[in-house]
N, C-alpha and C positions, 0 to 999 in steps of 0.2 A: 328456847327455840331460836335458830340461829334464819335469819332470811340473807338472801342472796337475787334482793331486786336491784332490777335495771334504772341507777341516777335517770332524772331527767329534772329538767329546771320546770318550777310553775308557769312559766310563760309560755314551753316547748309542747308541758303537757295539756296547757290548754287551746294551742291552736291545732294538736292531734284530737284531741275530743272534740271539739266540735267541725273539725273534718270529717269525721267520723261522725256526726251526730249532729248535723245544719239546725235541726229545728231548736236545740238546747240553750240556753239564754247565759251568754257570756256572764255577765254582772253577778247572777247566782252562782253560777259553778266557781267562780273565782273566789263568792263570800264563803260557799262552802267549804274549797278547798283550803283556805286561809282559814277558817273554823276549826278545820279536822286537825292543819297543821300546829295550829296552838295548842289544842288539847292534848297532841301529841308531844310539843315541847314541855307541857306542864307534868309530864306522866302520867297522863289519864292512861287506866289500859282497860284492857279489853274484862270483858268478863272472866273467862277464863282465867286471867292472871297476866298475858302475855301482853306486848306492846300493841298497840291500835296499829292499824295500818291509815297512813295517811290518804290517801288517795280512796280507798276502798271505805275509810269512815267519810267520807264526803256525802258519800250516796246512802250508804246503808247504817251511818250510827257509827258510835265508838268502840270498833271490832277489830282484832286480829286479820290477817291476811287468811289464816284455818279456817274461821267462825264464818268471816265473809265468804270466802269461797267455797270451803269445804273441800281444799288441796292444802297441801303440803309443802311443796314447792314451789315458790315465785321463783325461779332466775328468770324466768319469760314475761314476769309484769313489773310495772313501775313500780315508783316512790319517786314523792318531792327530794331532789337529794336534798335538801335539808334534811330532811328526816332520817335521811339515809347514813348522814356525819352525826350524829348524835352517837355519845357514845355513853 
């Protein structure tokens, strides 16, 4: 499966979240997202088979972009671009 999400840096996408989300506590969503994004660099995947999505395994576990959302296509949601140069 090939994804076609939108780069955004950890730092961009954490003061978009919690614009969107005041009550969410900085310090955790950053340990998560640093979490997801490691197990993402080490090739953890998804159940399925397919790569984790960074960003989407923060909150919901070590899932695909599919599994988490149950769409198809990301070009309209993130990724740490880290995750997103891995090749």
């Amino acid at each position: 499966m090939t994804t076609t999400f939108t780069p955004i840096s950890l730092k961009d996408y954490v003061a978009k979240h919690l614009a969107a989300n005041p009550w969410a506590n900085r310090t955790e969503l950053v340990d998560h997202l640093k979490a997801a994004l490691a197990a993402y660099k080490a090739g953890v995947k998804c159940s399925c088979g397919e790569q984790i999505w960074g960003i989407g395994s923060a909150f919901a576990g070590n899932a695909c972009f599919t599994c988490i959302s149950g769409e198809a296509d990301s070009s309209e949601d993130f990724e740490i671009a880290e995750a997103c140069l891995k090749t």
